[in-house]
FIFIFI-194519 format. One record per residue (C-alpha): residue in three letters; x, y, z. Coordinates in steps of 0.02 Angstrom, whole numbers, plus 50000, padded with zeros to 5 digits. Each point is the difference from the previous one (the first is absolute). Example, Ala and Ser with C-alpha at 12.3 -4.5 7.8 and 13.67 -1.06 7.14 Angstrom:
2
ALA506154977550390 SER500695017249967 
//
This chain:
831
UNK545695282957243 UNK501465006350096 UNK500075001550190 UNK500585019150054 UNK501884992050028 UNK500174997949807 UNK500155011049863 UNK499544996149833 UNK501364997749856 UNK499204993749860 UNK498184992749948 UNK498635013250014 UNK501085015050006 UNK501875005349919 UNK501454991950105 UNK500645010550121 UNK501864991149965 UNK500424987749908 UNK499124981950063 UNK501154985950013 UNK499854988049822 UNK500464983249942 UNK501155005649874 UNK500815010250112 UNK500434985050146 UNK500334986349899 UNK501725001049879 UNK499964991349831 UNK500844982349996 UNK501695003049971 UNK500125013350132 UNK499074987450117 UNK501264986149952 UNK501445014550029 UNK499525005850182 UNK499744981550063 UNK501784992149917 UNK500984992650140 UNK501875004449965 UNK501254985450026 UNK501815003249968 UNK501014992649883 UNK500924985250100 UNK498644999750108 UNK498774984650007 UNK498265002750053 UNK498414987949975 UNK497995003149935 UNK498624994649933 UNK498905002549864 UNK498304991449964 UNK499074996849846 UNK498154999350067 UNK499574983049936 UNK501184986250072 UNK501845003250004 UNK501305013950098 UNK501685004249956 UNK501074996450129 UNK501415013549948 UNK501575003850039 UNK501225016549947 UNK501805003249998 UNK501324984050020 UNK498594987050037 UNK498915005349862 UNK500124978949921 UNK499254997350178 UNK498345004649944 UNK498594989149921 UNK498235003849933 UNK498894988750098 UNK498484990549929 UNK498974988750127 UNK501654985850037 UNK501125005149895 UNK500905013649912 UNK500185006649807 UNK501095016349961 UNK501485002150135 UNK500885016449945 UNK500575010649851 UNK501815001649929 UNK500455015749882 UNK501555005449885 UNK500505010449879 UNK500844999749840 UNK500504983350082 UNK500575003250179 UNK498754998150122 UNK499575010550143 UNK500294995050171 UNK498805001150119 UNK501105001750136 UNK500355016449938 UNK498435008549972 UNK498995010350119 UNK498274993550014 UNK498365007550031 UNK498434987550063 UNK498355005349915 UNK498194994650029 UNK500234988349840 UNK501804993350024 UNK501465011849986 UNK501255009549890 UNK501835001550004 UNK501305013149942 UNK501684998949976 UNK501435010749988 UNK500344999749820 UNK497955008049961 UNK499314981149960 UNK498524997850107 UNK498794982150003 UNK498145000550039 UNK499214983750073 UNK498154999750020 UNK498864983750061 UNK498205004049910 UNK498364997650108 UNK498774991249942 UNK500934992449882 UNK501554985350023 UNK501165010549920 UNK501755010650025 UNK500575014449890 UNK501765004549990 UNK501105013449930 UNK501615007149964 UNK500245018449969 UNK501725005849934 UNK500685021249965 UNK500304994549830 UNK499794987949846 UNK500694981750051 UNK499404980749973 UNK499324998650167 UNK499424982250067 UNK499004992650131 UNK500084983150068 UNK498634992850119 UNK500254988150108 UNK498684983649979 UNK499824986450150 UNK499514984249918 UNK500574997349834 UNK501454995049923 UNK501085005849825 UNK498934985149906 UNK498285007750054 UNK500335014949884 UNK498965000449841 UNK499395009849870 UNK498225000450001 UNK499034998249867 UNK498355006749927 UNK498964989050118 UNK501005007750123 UNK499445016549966 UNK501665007749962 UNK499075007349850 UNK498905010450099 UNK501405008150094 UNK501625001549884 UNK499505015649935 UNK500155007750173 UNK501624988150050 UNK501084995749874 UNK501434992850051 UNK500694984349924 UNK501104983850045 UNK501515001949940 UNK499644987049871 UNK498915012949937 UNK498404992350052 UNK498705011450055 UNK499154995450181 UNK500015002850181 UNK500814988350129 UNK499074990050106 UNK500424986750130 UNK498874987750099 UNK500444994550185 UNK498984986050069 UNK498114999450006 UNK499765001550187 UNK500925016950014 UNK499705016249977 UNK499525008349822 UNK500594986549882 UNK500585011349835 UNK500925017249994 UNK500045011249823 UNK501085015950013 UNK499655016249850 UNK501015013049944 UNK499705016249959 UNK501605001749876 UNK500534984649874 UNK501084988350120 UNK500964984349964 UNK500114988850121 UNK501394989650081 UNK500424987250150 UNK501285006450106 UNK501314990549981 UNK500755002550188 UNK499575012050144 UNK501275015350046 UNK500954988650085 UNK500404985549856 UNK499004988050060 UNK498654991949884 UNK498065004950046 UNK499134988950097 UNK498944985949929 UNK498475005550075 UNK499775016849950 UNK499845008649839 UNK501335014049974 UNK499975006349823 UNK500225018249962 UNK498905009449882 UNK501305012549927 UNK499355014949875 UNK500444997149820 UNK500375019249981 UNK500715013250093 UNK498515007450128 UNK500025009950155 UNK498514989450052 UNK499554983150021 UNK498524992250083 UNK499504982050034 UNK498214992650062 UNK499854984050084 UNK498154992149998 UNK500024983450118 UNK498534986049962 UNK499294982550016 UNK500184996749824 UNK501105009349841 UNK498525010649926 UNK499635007350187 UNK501765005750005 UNK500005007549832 UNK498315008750020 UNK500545006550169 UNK501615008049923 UNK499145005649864 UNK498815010450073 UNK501345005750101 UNK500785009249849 UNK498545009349954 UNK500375012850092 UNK501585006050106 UNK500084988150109 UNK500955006150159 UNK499125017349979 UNK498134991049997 UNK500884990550147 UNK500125018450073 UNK498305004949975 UNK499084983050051 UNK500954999350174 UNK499825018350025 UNK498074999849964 UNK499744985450107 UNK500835009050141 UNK499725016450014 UNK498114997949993 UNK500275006650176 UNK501425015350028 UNK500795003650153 UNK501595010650023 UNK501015011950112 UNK501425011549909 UNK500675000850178 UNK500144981350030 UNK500694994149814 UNK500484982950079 UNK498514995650088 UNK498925006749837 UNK501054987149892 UNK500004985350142 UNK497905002349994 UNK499934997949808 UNK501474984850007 UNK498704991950134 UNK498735000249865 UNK501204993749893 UNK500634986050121 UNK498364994850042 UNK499364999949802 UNK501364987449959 UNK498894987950100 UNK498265002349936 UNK499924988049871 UNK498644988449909 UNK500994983450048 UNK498404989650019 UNK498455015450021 UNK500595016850047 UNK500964999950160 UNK501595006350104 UNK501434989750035 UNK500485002550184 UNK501675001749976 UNK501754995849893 UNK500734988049989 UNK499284986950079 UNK498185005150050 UNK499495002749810 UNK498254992850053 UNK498395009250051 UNK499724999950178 UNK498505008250069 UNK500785009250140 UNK501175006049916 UNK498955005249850 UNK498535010850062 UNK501535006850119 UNK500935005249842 UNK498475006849913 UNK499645017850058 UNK501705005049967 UNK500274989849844 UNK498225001949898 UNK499045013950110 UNK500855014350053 UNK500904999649807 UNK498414999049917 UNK499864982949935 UNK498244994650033 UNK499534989449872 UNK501644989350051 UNK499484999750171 UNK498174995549976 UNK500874984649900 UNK501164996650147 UNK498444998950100 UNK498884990249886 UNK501684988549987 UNK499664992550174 UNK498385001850009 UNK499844987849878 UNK501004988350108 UNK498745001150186 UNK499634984750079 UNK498514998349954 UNK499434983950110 UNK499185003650130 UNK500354985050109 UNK501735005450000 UNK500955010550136 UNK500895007849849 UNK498075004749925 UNK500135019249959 UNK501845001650022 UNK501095003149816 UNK501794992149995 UNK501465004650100 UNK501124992749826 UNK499584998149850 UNK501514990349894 UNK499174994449852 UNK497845001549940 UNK499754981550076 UNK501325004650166 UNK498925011150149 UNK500534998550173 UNK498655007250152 UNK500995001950135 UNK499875017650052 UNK498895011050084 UNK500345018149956 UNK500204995449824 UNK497965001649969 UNK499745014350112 UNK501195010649905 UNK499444994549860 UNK498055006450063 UNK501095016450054 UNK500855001849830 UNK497984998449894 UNK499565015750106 UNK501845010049957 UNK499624996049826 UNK498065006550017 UNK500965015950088 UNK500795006549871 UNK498784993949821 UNK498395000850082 UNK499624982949907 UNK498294996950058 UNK499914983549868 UNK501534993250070 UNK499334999450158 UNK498494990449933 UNK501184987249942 UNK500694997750146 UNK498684996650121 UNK500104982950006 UNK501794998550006 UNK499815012650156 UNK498454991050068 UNK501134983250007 UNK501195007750068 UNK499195008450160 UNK498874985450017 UNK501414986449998 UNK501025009850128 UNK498445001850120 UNK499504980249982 UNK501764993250032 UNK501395013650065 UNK498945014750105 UNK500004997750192 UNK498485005150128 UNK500995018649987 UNK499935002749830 UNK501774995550002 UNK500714992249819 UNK501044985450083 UNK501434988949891 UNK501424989850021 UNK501655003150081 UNK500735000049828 UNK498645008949907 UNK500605019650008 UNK501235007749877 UNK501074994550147 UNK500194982249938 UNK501574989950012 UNK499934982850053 UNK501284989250044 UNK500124979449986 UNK500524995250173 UNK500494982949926 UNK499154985350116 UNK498395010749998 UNK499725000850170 UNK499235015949982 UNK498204989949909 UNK499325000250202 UNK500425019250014 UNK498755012749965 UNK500865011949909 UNK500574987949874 UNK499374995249822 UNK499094987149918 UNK501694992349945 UNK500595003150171 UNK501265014549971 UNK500365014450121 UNK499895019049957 UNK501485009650054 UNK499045014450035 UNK498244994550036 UNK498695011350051 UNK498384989250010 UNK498755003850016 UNK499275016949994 UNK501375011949915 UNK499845016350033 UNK500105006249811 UNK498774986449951 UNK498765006650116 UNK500185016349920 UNK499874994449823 UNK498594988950038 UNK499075017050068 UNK500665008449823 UNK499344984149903 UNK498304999750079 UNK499595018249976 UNK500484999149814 UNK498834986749981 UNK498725010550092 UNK500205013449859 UNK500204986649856 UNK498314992850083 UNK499085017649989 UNK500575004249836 UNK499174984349919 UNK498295001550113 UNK500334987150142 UNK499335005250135 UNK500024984250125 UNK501744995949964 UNK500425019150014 UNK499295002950189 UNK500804982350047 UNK501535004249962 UNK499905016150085 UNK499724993350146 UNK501214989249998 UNK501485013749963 UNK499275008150147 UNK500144984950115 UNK501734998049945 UNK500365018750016 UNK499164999450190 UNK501244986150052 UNK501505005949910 UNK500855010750132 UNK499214991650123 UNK501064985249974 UNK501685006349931 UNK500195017450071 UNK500785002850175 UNK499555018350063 UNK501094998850136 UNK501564996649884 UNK499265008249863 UNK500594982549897 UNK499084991449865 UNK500074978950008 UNK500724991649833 UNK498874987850023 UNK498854990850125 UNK500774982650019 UNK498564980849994 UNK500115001450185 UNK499295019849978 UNK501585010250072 UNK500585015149909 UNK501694997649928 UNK501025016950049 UNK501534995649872 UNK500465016449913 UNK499874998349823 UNK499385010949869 UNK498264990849948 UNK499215014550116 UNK500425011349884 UNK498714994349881 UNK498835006450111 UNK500035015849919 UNK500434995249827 UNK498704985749969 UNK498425010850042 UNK499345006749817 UNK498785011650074 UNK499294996450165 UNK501624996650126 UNK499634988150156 UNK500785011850114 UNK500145017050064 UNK501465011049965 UNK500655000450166 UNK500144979749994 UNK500845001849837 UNK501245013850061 UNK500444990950136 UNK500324984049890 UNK501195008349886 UNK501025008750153 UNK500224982050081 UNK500224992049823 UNK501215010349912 UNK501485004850118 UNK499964980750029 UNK499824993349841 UNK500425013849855 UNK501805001549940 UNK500455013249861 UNK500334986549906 UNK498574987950016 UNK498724994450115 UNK500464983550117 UNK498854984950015 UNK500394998650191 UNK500845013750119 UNK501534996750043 UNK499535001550203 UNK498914985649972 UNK500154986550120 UNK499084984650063 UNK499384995250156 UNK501814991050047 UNK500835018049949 UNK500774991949840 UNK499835012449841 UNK499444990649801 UNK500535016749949 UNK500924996049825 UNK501635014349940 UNK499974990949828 UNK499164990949904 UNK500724988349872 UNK501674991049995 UNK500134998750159 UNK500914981950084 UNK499055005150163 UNK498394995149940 UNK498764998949833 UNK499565014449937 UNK497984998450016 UNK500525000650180 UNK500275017549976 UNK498765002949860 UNK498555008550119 UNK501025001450138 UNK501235012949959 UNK500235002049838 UNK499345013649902 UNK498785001049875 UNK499615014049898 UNK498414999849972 UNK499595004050177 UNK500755015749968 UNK498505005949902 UNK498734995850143 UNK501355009450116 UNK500045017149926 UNK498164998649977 UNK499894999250179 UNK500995013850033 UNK499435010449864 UNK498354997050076 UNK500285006550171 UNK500945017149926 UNK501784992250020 UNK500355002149818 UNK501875005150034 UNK500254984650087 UNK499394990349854 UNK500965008849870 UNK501814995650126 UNK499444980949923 UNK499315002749857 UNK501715013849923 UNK500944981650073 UNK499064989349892 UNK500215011049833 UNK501724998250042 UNK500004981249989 UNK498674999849834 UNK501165009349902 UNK501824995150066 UNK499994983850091 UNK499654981449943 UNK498844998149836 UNK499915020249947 UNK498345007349956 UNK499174985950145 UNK499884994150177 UNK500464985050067 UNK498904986850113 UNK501335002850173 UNK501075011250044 UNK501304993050146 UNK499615008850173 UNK501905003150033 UNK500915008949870 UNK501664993049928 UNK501765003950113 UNK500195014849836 UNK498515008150065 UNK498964993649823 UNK498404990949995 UNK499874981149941 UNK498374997149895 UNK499214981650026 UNK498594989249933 UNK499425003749812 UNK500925011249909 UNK498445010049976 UNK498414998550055 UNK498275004349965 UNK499095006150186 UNK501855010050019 UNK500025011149856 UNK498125003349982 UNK499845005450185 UNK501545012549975 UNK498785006449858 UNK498415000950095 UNK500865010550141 UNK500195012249875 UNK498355003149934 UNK498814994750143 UNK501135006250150 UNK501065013949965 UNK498995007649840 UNK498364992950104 UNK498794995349861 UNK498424986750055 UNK498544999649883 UNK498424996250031 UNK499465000649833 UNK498384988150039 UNK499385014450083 UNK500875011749894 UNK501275007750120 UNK501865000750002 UNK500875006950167 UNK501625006150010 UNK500964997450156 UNK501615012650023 UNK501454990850074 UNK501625002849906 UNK501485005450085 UNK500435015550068 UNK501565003049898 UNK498744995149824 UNK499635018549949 UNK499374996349814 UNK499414985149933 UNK498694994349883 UNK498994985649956 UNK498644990749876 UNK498834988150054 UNK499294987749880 UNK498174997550057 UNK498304991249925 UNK499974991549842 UNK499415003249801 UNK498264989350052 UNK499885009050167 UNK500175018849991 UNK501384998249871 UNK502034998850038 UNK500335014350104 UNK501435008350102 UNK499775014050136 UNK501685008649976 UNK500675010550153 UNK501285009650033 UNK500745003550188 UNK501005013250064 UNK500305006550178 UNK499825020150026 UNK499915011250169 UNK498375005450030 UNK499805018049959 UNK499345002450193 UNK501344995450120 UNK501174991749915 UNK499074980950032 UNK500834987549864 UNK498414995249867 UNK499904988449883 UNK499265005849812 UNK499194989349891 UNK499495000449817 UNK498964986549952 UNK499264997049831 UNK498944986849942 UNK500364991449824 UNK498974987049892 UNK498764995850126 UNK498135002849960 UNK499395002650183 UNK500135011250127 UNK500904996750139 UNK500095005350195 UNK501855003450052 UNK500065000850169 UNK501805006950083 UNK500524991950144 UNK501555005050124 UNK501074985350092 UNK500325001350191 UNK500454989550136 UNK498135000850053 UNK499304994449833 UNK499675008049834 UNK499005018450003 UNK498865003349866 UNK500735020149925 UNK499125000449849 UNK498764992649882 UNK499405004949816 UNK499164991549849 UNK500964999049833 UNK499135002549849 UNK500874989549846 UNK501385009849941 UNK499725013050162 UNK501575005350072 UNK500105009950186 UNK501265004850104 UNK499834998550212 UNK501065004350148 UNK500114990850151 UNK500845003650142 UNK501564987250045 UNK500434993650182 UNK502054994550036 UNK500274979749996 UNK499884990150156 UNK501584990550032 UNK499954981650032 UNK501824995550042 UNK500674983249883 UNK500784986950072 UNK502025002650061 UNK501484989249945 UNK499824981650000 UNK501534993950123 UNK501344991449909 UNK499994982850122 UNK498874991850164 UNK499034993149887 UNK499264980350076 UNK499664994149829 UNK501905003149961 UNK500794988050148 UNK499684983549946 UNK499134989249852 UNK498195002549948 UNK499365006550187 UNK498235005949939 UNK499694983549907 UNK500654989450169 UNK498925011450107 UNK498344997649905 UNK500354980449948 UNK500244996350202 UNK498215011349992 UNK500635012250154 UNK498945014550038 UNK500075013049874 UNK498935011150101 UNK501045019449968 UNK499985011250168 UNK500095017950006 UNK500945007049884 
//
């Protein structure tokens, strides 16, 4: 059924032009692999990452510091980097122009050699090759942490080197036929490595590296040179806890090509969802690479999970997980990933109930046995993330299965944490928000805002947050619908009621009319907290479907929010105006390496974090400001494809860029909440897709920027048990109206490989709230076309330069950590 704005395209009747189609939006895999390389020039240096899905990253490195990089497994580290020569002279990396790929990278030099490196997922293994213009004996060497020129052996038949030298052979040069193999200590990583050819090979320890001196003891450096002349020559890798693991890895390796089934695994895994914009190349490559990025840490270390970030935070952390997972598993189509992500941590509730942690799922996971509770928003968004995932598959079962972890959840959080008004209440420390400090002769044990073990937050914000509020609201109504999808009908109306009573004191406590200000939290002692930071912002991104407050409150948030808070380049954890009640400023220019002061002295109060970027240009594409958004979001492609690790996001950003003008990346390299928010923008904000599949609707909310005339995008939804693995494909492009000249936006939608109907309602973005233009119902494989008329962007002015000095912080040693250890009044006044 079509409403009288749409025209049919396809379905009932012959297409009136041709309807947008899958094979039509998404390239094959080598084109997809050629629009998203990341060009580094020869002499240049330039760092990634690469993940292989189960347990290990390669930390990689191109151009002059290529020996700098290291394939990581749990503690340790197995294959560090590839050499290559030919006809004897090897090629130096230092002179080849490198490209960074989803799967590792290749590298051409002058002379028309090119090398191919390529880390497998799913598997522990690395494929390498050498491609030359013409016939030569090419060779490869690998470089192996953890063994030593005595760990090389021929292996036998017990081995299994008779199962795979039909598809290697290469030989020692005493003209015994094997694979090498070497075995570091038991406690580290993947204990036995096996390399393959594709061509016969002989291989050889290198005697001395290119600058004469002998190879190191701990590595293995032996090339694997072609017996014949080739143009070709490709070695496979296969990592495992014993021999016959690494053999049967490599092996199946070489059943195929394996750096083009690399091609096609990463590139069906990732473009299960399409978006792209011919007139915004970067930004349509920096989308995909945050898929990418954020892939490389969804792994099956211990259960399916997400690493929060690299290097250091390679553990699952609750917060940061069902943070990551809409832009990492949902909006790319990866549900049955997600549901395990879920399931993951669901397995790991409190389940006693005579604990104040009963209901709540870990803030860290570390190892199966190793779950830390101390959080409070990490169980709410996980309640939020169960209802995104019923959004878009429509999983009715799923939601069975989950009662009871929901039903703990609610309940727990109402016995022990919920306040007279509704009000989710937690610990200084307890917020994303969370460094602590030691203050050394813990004086702090008598203080209320410190811990258990008596240490002091740096930022705290006990002990009603303003975001938590919001995603305790979002929790409780997505157990209300997970509640009336499996027939309960008490716990349903109960907690109703008590989102309402939450909703009903909301403003009441933390909005100021007069000053049109929202509080960042109410404080023990019930006074609102008027610091400017950017948890407000949340207001507008947490709600799924019902939003806590009316559009004029949430216009008026972003217009005191963003000009304070908002730079082009990243979103500050405290404005810079901030001061205290004794007019001193905790504002923080930097963040690490600072001799002023520690660095988690600056971590939330200052410092950037990318992630909050995401929540940002929701907010403003929310309120019609899309242009505004897209000023941050053009900075941030910027930085994903040319600054720090390429193809990712770091955790910080400094506030103050360098003297040169450049930005200076801190925290992890890369991290997970970063990269999969950058991605999330992009389909849920500016494309504007929310399903609703459990009541089989999708809606469609138009907020790209003005200067985005064509674009086009596929969204993954449902799954093969629940109306089958579907995509509603559209395609955008702005027109003038026929009648006086208005600026419209045309649409093409089609829907693919879902079994249902579905209602597709259009909705328009503006600064007071999103306008229902259009509505129709897809049949499978229907395609329509509608017009909708397009209103200019509101502007929301960003935040100016950051001043170069006046900074407290910056006049003497550690000043915030003296002001809260002498426990002054940290009371902020007008801003």
């Amino acid at each position: 059924m079509c409403t009288e704005n749409f025209r049919l395209l396809s379905g009932s009747r012959p297409a009136a032009a041709p309807p947008p189609t899958e094979r039509e939006m998404v390239p094959p895999p080598q084109e997809w692999y050629q629009r998203l390389q990341i060009p580094v020039a020869a002499g240049e240096s330039a760092a990634f990452v690469a993940g292989d899905g189960l347990d290990g990253y390669y930390d990689g490195r191109v151009g002059p510091e290529i020996a700098g990089s290291a394939y990581r497994h749990r503690s340790g580290y197995r294959f560090r980097y590839p050499r290559f020569r030919v006809d004897g002279i090897e090629l130096a990396a230092a002179a080849a122009g490198f490209a960074i790929l989803p799967d590792g990278w290749v590298a051409q030099w002058p002379n028309g050699c090119s090398a191919r490196l390529a880390i497998h997922r799913d598997r522990r293994g690395v494929s390498l090759r050498l491609s030359v213009p013409r016939g030569s004996r090419l060779g490869v060497q690998a470089v192996i942490e953890g063994g030593t020129a005595a760990d090389l052996a021929a292996a036998d038949d017990s081995g299994g080197a008779a199962l795979i030298l039909p598809l290697a052979g290469f030989s020692e040069p005493a003209g015994q036929p094997g694979v090498f193999a070497d075995r570091p200590p038991a406690e580290a990583c993947p204990g036995w490595a096996a390399a393959m050819a594709d061509s016969d090979c002989q291989v050889a320890p290198a005697v001395a590296d290119p600058d004469g001196r002998p190879s190191p003891g701990d590595e293995v450096q032996h090339w694997l040179t072609s017996t014949g002349s080739c143009t070709s020559l490709t070695v496979s890798l296969g990592f495992g806890s014993t021999l016959q693991e690494a053999l049967t890895t490599v092996r199946e390796l070489f059943r195929v090509d394996p750096i083009a089934h690399e091609q096609v695994v990463r590139h069906e895994l990732l473009t299960r969802s399409w978006f792209w914009c011919d007139e915004q190349p970067d930004y349509s490559r920096a989308v995909h690479w945050a898929a990418v990025a954020a892939d490389s840490m969804v792994v099956r270390e211990f259960g399916t999970g997400i690493w929060a970030g690299l290097p250091w935070f390679k553990d699952y952390w609750g917060r940061d997980t069902f943070i990551t997972l809409p832009g990492a598993l949902l909006v790319t189509g990866r549900f049955a990933e997600a549901r395990e992500v879920i399931e993951s941590f669901a397995e790991l509730q409190c389940t006693d109930p005579d604990s104040r942690c009963y209901g709540r799922v870990p803030n860290r996971v570390t190892t199966p046995e190793t779950a830390i509770y101390n959080t409070t928003d990490g169980t709410p968004w996980l309640l939020r993330e169960i209802r995104e995932y019923l959004d878009y598959t429509g999983d009715h079962r799923f939601a069975q299965r989950m009662y009871p972890t929901v039903e703990r959840a609610i309940e727990g959080a109402l016995r022990y944490w919920v306040d007279d008004e509704g009000f989710l209440t937690h610990d200084a420390a307890d917020t994303w928000m969370d460094a602590k400090f030691d203050p050394g002769d813990r004086p702090a044990v008598t203080r209320p805002d410190a811990d258990a073990q008596g240490l002091l937050p740096w930022s705290g914000r006990g002990s009603r947050a303003i975001e938590i509020q919001v995603l305790w609201h979002t929790a409780l109504l997505a157990a209300v619908e997970v509640a009336a999808i499996t027939g309960r009908q008490v716990q349903r109306d109960s907690w109703q009621a008590a989102a309402e009573h939450l909703a009903g004191n909301l403003l009441q406590r933390f909005w100021d009319p007069t000053r049109q200000r929202l509080a960042d939290r109410l404080r023990p002692d019930d006074s609102p907290d008027w610091t400017m930071r950017p948890n407000q912002l949340m207001l507008l991104s947490l709600p799924l479907h019902d939003r806590p407050a009316p559009p004029g409150v949430e216009q008026a948030v972003v217009e005191s929010a963003v000009p304070a808070l908002v730079l082009p380049w990243g979103v500050l954890s405290l404005s810079p105006d901030h001061r205290d009640a004794r007019g001193r400023s905790w504002f923080h220019p930097y963040h690490d390496n600072r001799p002023e002061y520690h660095k988690d002295a600056a971590y939330h109060n200052g410092a950037i974090w990318h992630w909050n970027a995401g929540f940002a240009v929701t907010a403003l594409v929310r309120t019609g400001a899309a242009d505004s958004a897209w000023e941050l979001s053009r900075n941030l492609t910027a930085q994903l494809l040319e600054l720090g690790c390429r193809g990712s996001l770091s955790e910080n950003l400094d506030p103050l860029p360098r003297a040169d003008g450049g930005l200076q990346p801190t925290g992890t390299f890369s991290q997970a909440w970063s990269v999969a928010e950058f991605a999330r923008t992009a389909y849920q904000d500016y494309a504007g897709m929310r399903p609703d599949l459990l009541h089989g609707r999708v809606a469609l909310y138009l907020g790209a920027p003005t200067t985005w005339r064509e674009y086009q995008a596929g969204y993954a939804i449902g799954t093969a048990e629940h109306g089958g693995a579907g995509r509603l494909l559209v395609r955008y492009a702005r027109a003038p109206r026929q009648s006086g000249g208005e600026e419209a936006m045309q649409l093409e939608l089609r829907l693919c490989g879902y079994n249902a109907a579905v209602c597709v309602s259009i909705f328009i973005q503006k600064k007071t709230g999103a306008e229902r233009a259009a509505e129709v119902t897809l049949e499978p494989e229907q395609a329509v076309q509608c017009t909708v008329a397009m209103p200019g962007s509101a502007k929301v002015p960003l935040a100016g330069p950051l001043a170069r000095t006046g900074y407290d912080v910056l006049q003497g040693r550690d000043v915030l950590e003296g002001i809260i250890r002498r426990g002054e009044d940290l009371e902020a006044v007008e801003e």
